[in-house]
Every structure is written in structure tokens, then in C-alpha cells.
N, C-alpha and C positions, 0 to 999 in steps of 0.2 A: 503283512508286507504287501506294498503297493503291486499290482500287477498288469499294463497294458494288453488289453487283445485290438485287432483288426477287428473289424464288422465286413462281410462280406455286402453283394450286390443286394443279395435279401432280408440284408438286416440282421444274419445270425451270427452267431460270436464264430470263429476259427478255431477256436478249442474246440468243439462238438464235430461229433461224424466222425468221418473217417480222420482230416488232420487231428485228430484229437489225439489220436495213437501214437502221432509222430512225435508232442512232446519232449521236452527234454527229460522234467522229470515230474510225472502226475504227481499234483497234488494229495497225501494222501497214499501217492503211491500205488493207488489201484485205478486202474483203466475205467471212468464214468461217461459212457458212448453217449453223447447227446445229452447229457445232465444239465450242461448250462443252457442248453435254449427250452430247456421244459420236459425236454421228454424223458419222465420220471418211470417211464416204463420199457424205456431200450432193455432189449435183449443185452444178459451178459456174453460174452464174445471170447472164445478161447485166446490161449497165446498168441499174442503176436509177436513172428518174431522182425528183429531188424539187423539189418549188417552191422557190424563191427565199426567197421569203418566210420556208417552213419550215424553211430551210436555217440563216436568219440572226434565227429567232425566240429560239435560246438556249434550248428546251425541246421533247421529243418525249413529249407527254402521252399516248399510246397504247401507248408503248412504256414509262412508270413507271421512271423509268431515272432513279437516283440517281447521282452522277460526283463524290465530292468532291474538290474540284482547287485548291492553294492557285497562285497566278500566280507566278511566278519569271520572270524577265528572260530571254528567247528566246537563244538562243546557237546555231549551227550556219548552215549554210546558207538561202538563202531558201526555197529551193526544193531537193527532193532526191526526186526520182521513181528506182527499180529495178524494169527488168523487169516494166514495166505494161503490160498486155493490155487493152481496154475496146472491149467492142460495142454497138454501136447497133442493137438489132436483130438481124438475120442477120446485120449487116456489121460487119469487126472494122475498127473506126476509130480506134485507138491498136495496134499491135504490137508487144510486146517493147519499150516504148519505156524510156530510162533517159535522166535528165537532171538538174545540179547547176546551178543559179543562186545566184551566193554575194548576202549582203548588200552593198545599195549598188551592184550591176552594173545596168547599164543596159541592157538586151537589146532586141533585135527576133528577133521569128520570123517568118519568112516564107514563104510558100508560096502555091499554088492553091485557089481553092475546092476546098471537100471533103477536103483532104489532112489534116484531124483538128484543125487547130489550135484549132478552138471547143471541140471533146471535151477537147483537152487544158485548158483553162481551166477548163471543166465538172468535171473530174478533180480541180482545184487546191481547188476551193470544193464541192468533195461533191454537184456537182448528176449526176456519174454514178460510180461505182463502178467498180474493177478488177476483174477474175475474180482467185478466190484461186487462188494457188498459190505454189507454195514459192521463196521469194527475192524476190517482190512486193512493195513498200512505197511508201508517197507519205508523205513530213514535210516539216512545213512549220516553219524555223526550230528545227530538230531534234527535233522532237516528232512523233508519230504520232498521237496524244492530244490533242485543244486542248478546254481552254470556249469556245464560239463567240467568246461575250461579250469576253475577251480576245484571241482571235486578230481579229478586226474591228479590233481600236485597230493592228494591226501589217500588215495587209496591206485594202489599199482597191478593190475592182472596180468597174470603168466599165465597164457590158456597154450595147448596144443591146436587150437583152432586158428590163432595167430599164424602159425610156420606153415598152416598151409594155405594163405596168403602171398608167400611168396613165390611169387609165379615170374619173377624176372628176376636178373644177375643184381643180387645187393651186399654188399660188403658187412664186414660185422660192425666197424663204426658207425655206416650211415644206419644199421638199423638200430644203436644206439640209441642217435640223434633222432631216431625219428619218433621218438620218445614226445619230445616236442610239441611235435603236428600229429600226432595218435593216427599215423599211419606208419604204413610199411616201407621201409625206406623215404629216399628224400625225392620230390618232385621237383621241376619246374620254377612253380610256382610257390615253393619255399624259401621264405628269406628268415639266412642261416646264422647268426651272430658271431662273434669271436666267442665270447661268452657260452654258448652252447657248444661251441667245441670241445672248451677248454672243460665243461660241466661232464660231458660223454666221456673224455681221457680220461677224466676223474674214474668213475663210474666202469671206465674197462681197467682199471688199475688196484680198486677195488675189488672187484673179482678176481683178479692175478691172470687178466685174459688182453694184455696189449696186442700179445701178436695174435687176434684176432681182427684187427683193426683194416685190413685190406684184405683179407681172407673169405672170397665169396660163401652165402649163407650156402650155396649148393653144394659147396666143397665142404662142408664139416660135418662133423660126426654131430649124431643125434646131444651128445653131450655137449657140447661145440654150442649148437645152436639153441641148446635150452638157455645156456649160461649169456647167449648176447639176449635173448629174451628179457631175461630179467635185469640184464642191465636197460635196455628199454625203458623197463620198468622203474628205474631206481632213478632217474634223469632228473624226478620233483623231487626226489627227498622227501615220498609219500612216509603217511602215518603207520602203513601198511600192504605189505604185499598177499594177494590172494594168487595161490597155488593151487591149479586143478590139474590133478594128476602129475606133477612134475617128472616121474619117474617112469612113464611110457616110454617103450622103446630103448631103455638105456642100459646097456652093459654094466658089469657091475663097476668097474674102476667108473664111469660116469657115475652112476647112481652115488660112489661115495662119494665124489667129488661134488656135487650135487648138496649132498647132504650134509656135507663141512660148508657150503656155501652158506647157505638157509641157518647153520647155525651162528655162524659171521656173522647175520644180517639180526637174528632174534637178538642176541647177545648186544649189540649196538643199540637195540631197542628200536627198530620195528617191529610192528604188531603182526605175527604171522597168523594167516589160514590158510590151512594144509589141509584142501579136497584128496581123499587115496581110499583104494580096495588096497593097498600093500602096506600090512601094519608096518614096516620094516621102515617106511619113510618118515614114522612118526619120530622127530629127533629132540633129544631129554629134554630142552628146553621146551615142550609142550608138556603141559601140566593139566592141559583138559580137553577131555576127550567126548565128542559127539556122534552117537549111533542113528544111522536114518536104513531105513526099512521100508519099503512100500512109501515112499512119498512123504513118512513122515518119522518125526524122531521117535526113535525107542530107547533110548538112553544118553544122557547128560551129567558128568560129573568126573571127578578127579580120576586124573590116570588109572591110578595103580586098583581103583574100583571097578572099572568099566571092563578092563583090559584083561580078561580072565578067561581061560580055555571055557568056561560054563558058557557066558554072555557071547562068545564070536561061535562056539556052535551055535546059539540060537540066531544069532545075526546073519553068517553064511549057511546053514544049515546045513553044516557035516559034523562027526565029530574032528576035532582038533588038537595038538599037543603045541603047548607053549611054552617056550623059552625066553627071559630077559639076561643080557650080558650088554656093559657098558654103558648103559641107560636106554639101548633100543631095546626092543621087542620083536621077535620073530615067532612066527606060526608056520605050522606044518603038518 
């Protein structure tokens, strides 16, 4: 695929250096500091991270980075990570990790605090970068390459990072709507269509949350505002929604509510991934279960194998008594 750069005052491409980082979406998928003007010996360079915001603005004005991309129909895997390395710092919080989630699989990962699985989500959506090296790659729906603009209508993120974002009075419609413009609420500078209205109504109607619709985000319950989140999320009609953590902070009449959501949504046929340390959010429609531990997987495969008082002692490392009733899973 054809690809325009800018040439700078010295004749070197805008990809390399520092805008190199700003990308939308590396080639490849791993961070190559300075590759295209020669220098084959840049230092690898930890995480980098980037705002949210800037992630999902659809433009890196500092970096003058032209990408013509006509949109074609996704095809390959949802997810297809090789031999990704990712630090946080000193501390390497992704290891050699490699992993395939096809379209339409319903997954859960699960693990301990700290074993990466935020990193890995961060990974998914470009808010951190892999060290390059050779065999390295992250595509998403077989591309290495996306326009934001496009990849936003096909994959949908419900982070806890989001809501605290909101740092001004925004209603639950407009943060619907703001689905849109992959910001937080509506600005200014937003031109808002009848047609997105009419899309957002949809979308709080779907979740059985109208009268959420003029109901400031300050004023709701932690459950409240998970549930305009992911209508957020739902505004493209993505292929799938990623779920980290959904279940922080929430009481349990949220949590079920919560949880009869997500299975509305798998059953419809979005493709869920369900990030949790609470086996209890894993809902029956997930049929495959992924273990990560110290940055990297320790187990991969069908439910009713993985999910066993033996494998979540060694995973959390206590022992544990487990119970299945109704197709969820509880530990204790």
C-alpha cells in the first residue's frame, strides 16, 4: 500500500525520531526509532505512552504525517499480537507475548493485579508501544496500518481511564454522542448531525438507559456511568467491544446489570474481550479463557479447562474453593 511522508528541512523522512512515535499506526506495529533515515542501530526505547484523546483524535499535527488509506472491509483476525515485548518503565510488563483472537470469539483474560493485562489493552489501542525487534508485530483485523477514523467503527474500548476524563458537567447523551468524535463529551467545534442523534437514541435504548439522557455523568452511579460508556462505545456498530475491568467499583445490583448487558451485546454477535481479576464477570457466553501472569500467558483454552480451583491457585497464588451455578463461576 502506497504511503506519502513529508521530507523535512534536512532531507529526512517525519517518520523517524521522535514524530515517528506519534504515528497512527506503526507499520508492523513495533516502534522503528529512526529506521527509515538509516539508522539501523537506534536504541530500542521503552513505552511510550500517549493520551487517549490523542490516540482517537484521527490526526498527529506535529508529526505532518500524510497516510492516504482508501478503507476496505477488515478481514483476518481480531486481534494478532507476535512476540511483543512492552516496558513500563524499567519494568518489562508484556514479555515475548504472542496472541490470536479471531472475529466474533468471546474471550476473557484473567489474571492478578499487575500481571500486564492493562498493558496489553494499552498495546491494542496504541496508548503504549512494543520495543522493535525483529518478528514483532500487533494487527488488528489484519492490518498493521489502520486510519483511526476507521478502525474506531470496528473495535469499541470501555476503559475506567475514560470516566476519569470527565472533568466537566456532561450529560449521558452527549457522552453517547461523543462516540463520534472519540472525545469526552461534545465540544465547540463538533458538527453534530440529525443522524447521530438519532444513532446515540438508538444505542441508549439498547441498553434500556433513556433516562439517562440529560442526567449529568457527576450525578450517576458508578453503574450509571459504566453503562453510557459503552454506549459510547456501541455508536459504530464495532465488530467488538474491549472490556477492561468493567466491574470496578460497582455494587452488586450494577455488576448484574452490567453483566446481563455484555451478554445482550455477545448474543447479538459482537465479539467480546473481557480484561478482569473477578472470575465472576466471566458471563457463559465466553467459552475461552486466557491466563497471563508476570507479563505473559500461562494458559489458553476452553473454559471449563482452564477454570479449575488447581490452575487459579497457581495463577493467584492462594489456595481456593470454586463454585459454578448458572454458567458463571465464582471463587473464594
Amino acid at each position: 500500500m502506497a504511503q506519502s511522508r513529508n521530507i523535512d528541512a534536512h532531507g529526512e523522512s517525519v517518520l523517524s525520531g521522535k514524530a515517528r512515535q506519534q504515528v497512527l499506526w506503526i507499520e508492523e506495529s513495533v516502534l522503528r526509532l529512526d529506521s527509515e533515515a538509516g539508522d539501523s542501530g537506534a536504541e530500542q526505547k521503552p513505552c511510550k505512552q500517549a493520551r487517549q484523546s490523542d490516540l482517537f483524535a484521527g490526526h498527529y499535527p506535529k508529526a505532518n504525517i500524510q497516510i492516504p488509506m482508501q478503507f476496505q472491509p477488515a478481514s483476518g483476525p481480531l486481534i494478532e499480537l507476535c512476540n511483543v515485548t512492552v516496558m513500563r518503565g524499567a519494568n518489562v510488563a508484556l514479555r515475548n507475548l504472542s496472541l490470536t483472537i479471531g472475529q466474533g470469539e468471546h474471550v476473557a483474560i484473567l489474571g492478578p493485579n499487575g500481571c500486564g493485562k492493562s498493558t496489553l489493552i494499552k498495546t491494542i489501542t496504541r496508548e503504549c508501544y512494543p520495543l522493535a525487534s525483529e518478528g514483532s508485530s500487533v494487527r488488528i483485523l489484519g492490518r498493521s496500518l489502520w486510519n483511526v477514523f476507521d478502525l474506531r467503527s470496528m473495535l469499541g474500548i470501555v476503559s475506567n481511564d475514560l470516566m476519569t476524563q470527565c472533568t466537566r458537567e456532561i450529560t449521558g447523551f452527549d457522552v453517547v454522542l461523543s462516540g463520534f468524535f472519540s472525545s469526552i463529551g461534545i465540544w465547540p467545534n463538533h458538527h453534530v448531525t440529525d443522524e447521530m442523534r438519532t444513532r446515540a437514541a438508538e444505542v441508549l435504548a439498547l441498553l434500556e438507559a433513556p433516562y439517562l439522557s440529560e442526567k449529568p455523568v457527576d450525578e450517576m452511579s458508578s453503574g450509571e456511568a459504566r453503562r453510557v460508556l459503552i454506549g459510547r462505545a456501541l455508536v459504530h456498530d464495532p465488530k467488538a467491544l474491549l472490556l477492561d475491568e468493567p466491574s470496578t467499583s460497582l455494587d452488586l445490583f450494577a455488576q448484574h446489570e452490567l453483566r446481563e448487558t455484555v451478554r445482550k451485546l455477545a448474543q447479538s454477535g459482537i465479539g467480546i474481550v473481557l480484561v478482569t481479576h473477578h472470575l465472576s464477570d466471566i458471563i457463559p457466553e465466553i467459552d475461552r479463557v486466557i491466563l497471563m501472569r508476570g507479563g505473559q500467558i500461562v494458559g489458553d483454552g476452553p473454559k471449563a479447562d482452564l477454570l479449575t480451583a488447581r490452575s487459579l491457585k497457581d495463577l493467584f497464588g492462594i489456595d481456593v474453593e470454586l463454585a459454578q451455578r448458572g454458567g458463571y463461576y465464582h471463587l473464594w
